[in-house]
N, C-alpha and C positions, 0 to 999 in steps of 0.2 A: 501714882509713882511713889517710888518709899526706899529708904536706905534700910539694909539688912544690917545686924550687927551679933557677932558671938560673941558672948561672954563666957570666958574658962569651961566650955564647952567638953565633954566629955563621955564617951558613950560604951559601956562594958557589954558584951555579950558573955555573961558567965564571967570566966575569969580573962579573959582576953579584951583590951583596949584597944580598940578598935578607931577612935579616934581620942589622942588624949590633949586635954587642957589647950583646945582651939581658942585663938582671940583672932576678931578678924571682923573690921569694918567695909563695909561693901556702901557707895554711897550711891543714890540718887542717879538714875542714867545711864550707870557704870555698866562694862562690860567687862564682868569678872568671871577668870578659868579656873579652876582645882584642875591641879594637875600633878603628873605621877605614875609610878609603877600601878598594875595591877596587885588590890590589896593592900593601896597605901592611905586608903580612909576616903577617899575622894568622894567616890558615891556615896557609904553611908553618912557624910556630911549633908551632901544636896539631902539625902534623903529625911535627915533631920529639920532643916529648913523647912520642908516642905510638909512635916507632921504624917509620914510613913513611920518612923523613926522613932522612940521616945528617947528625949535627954535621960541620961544618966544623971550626970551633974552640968550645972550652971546654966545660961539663959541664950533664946534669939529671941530679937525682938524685928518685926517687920514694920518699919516706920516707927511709929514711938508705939507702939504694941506688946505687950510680954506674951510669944504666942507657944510657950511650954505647952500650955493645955488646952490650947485650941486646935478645936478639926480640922483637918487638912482643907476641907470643904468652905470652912471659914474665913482661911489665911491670907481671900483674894490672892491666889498664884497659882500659874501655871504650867504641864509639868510635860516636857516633850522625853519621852521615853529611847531608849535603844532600840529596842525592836517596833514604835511607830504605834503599838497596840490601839490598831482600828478595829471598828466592827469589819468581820467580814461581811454580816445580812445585810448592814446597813450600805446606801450610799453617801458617795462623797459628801453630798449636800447633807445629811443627817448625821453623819460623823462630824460633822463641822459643827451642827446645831445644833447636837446634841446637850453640850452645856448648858446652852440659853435654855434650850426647852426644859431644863432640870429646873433653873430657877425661874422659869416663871417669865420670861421675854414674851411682849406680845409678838404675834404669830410677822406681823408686817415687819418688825422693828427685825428680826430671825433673818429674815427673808434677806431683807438691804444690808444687813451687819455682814451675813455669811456670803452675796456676790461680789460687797466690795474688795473682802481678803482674798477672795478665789481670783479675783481679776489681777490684784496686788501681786499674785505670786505667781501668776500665767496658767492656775487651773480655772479659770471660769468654762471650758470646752470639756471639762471631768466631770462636773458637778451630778451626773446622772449614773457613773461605772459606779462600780464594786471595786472594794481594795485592789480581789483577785486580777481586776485587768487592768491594772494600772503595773509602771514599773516601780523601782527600789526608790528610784530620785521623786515619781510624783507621792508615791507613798509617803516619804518624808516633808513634802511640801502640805501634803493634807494636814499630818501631825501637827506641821505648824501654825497652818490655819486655824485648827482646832483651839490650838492655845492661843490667836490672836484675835478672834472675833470675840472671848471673853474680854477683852483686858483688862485682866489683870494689874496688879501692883508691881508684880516681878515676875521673868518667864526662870524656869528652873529647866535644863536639858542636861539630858543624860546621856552623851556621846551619840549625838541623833546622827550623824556622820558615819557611823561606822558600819554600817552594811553598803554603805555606797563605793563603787569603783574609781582609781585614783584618781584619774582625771574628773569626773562627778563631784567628788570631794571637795577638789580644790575651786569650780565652780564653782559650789554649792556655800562655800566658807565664805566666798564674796559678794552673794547674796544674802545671806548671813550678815554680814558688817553690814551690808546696804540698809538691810531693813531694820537692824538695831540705830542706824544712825534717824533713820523717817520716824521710827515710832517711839525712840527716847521713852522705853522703857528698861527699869532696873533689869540685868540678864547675868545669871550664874551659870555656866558652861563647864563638866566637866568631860574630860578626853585625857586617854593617856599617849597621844602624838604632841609631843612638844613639837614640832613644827605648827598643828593646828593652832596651839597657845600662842606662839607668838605671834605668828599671821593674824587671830582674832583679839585678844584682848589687849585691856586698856589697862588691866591689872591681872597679874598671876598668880595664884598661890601654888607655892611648890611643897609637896606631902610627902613626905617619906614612915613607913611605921607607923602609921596614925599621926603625924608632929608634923607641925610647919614649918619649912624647913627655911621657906625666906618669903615676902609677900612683898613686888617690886614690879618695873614696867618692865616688858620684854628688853628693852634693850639695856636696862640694869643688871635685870638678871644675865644678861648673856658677856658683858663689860666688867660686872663686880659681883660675880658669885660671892656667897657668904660663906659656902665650906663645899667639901668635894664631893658629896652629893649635887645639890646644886650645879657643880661646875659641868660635870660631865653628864648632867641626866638635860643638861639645857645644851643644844648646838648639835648640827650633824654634816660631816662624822665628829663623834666626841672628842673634845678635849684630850690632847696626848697626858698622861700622867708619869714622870720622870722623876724615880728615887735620886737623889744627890744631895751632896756635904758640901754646904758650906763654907768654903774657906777664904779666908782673905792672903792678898798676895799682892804684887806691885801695887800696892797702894788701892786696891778695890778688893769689891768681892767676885767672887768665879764659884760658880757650881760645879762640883766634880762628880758626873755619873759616872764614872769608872771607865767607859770607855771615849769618852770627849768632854768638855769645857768648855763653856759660856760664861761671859764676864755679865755679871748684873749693871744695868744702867749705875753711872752713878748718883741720880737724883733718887735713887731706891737706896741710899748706906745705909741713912739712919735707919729706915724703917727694918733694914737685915742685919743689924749689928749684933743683935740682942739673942739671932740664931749660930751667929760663926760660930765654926768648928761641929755644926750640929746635922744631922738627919735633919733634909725636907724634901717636899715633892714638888717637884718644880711640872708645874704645868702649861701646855702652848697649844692654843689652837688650830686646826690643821691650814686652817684662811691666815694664818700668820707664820707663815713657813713656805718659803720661797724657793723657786729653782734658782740658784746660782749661778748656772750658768745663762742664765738668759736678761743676768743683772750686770750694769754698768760695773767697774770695779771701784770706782770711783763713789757710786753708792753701797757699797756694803763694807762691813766691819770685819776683819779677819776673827776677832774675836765672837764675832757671832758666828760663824760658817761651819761648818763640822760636814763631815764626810761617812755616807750612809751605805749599805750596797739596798740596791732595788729588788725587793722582792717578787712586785704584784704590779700593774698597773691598773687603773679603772679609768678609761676614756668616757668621761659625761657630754662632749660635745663643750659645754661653755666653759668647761674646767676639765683636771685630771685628778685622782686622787692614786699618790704614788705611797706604797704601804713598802716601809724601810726599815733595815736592821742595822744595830752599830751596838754591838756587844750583846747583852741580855735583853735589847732596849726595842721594842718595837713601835714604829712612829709613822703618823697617817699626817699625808701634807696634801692638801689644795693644790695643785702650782696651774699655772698659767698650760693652755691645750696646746704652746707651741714648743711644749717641751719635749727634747730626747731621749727623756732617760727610759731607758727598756731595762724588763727584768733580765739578772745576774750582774747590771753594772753598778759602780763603783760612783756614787753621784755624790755632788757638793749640795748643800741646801742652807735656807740663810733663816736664822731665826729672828725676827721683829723683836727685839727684849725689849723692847716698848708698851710691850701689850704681854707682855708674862704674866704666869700670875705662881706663885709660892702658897704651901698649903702646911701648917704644922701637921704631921703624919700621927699624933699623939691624941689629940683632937680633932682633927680634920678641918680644922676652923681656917679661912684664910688669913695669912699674914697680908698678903699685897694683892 
């Protein structure tokens, strides 16, 4: 087992940066995500790890290793692909063994290495088919097999989840944590479903452009985005983002998006003093936006409540997500499934300013 670690990591294809100036500790155990748009560097990072890839500039090292210039064959790691790339000739049992038999495993040691992962993952009854008749989900269990009868130092995958159907997925992702927790090996996981990320990892990294954009636990990143990337490429549905000014007025601050008004907590002054009078983006998650009328009066703030008309509704069963208009401004709220509001009406909704968050629009950086 081994901690991964880049240093000022860097990789140009011609003149295009493709991943720039990555730092990024991965320790021992860990189950770490890349994650991100398509094109945001993710893969060709794993694939630098993994010696596909040549650095441009700067260092990985895989346990205290400098493995710049070492073969991929050498790196002790293993590497579960997108498309599973089995043999078709072979069987499952030979796709599994296949490693060992490269280096040199005795033929018995093959034997008991590759029944015990097959049993481990509930293909020990496959061991004898062809890719071709197996399905999407055992095909993915063989891939992983493959990479666990070596063990390796660290598994490296590359969105092995995504040929599989939703419901499969979401199985498959809890098998996944299962067996990362039994075999307490080092695992980088890339996927561009931020739900997958947060559901699986211990640590995330968020890519944007080739740059990282914040490196945090799931529930950090979803609590204290560091800029508006982040904010809204993590949560679903995303984060509402709301132009408005600033202003202070009886004695606090209130956001003015032109067509309603929200007073900022006052344990938030200090930290919004420094923008009065100024353009920001006020942002609210849609799990922090309430029906109104399905709340005591007694618990809500007139100062937080604003009036929306109902566009859309979306009935999920253990929620709704109702999509609202109130001037320029369009806004997606969670509310509770025993709500009334139907499209064309005229609805109250209640904002959490507890859980706000403020984005300078000039930088993008988060204020709060």
């Amino acid at each position: 087992m081994a901690r991964v670690v880049l240093e000022h990591v860097t990789k140009r294809f011609g003149t295009v940066e493709a991943v720039k100036d990555a730092n990024l500790v991965i320790e021992d155990k860990e189950f770490c995500i890349l994650v991100g748009p398509s094109g945001c560097g993710k893969t060709t990072t794993l694939r630098m790890i993994a010696g596909l890839e040549e650095v441009t500039e700067g260092n990985i090292y895989i346990g205290d290793r400098l493995v710049n210039d070492v073969a991929p064959k050498d790196r002790d790691i293993a590497m579960v692909f997108q498309n599973y790339a089995l043999y078709p000739h072979m069987t499952v049992f030979d796709n599994m063994a296949f490693g060992l038999k490269l280096r040199k495993v005795p033929k018995k040691e093959i034997e008991q290495k590759v029944r015990e992962v097959a049993e481990m993952l509930g293909i020990q009854d496959l061991l004898k088919r062809k890719p071709k008749e197996l399905s999407g989900g055992q095909r993915q269990r063989v891939a992983l097999g493959r990479a666990i009868v070596r063990t390796p130092q660290v598994f490296l995958m590359d969105e092995p989840l995504s040929n599989l159907d939703a419901k499969l997925r979401v199985q498959t992702r809890a098998e996944l944590k299962r067996l990362h927790n039994r075999l307490q090996v080092t695992t980088i996981y890339v996927t561009h479903d931020q739900v997958e990320a947060m559901t699986m990892g211990d640590k995330i990294v968020v890519m944007n452009n080739g740059v990282i954009q914040q490196i945090d636990s799931p529930l950090n990143l979803f609590n204290k985005p560091r800029n508006l990337f982040v904010a809204g490429f993590i949560g679903s549905p995303a984060m509402n983002f709301i132009n408005a000014v600033l202003e202070r007025k009886n004695g606090g601050y209130w956001l003015n998006a032109g067509s309603f008004e929200v007073k900022i907590p006052e344990s938030l002054n200090s930290l919004v003093e420094p923008y009065a009078t100024k353009e920001v983006i006020f942002g609210i998650r849609p799990q922090d936006i309430y029906d109104a009328e399905l709340m005591r009066e007694a618990d809500t703030k007139p100062e937080w409540t604003i009036k929306a008309t109902v566009d859309v509704t979306e009935p999920l069963g253990s929620e709704v997500n109702l999509y609202l208009t109130t001037g320029e401004h369009v806004i997606v709220a969670t509310v509770d499934p025993a709500t009334k509001a139907q499209t064309g009406l005229e609805w109250r909704v209640y904002f959490d300013m507890d859980k706000m968050h403020l984005f300078d629009p000039n930088t993008g950086e988060a204020i709060i």
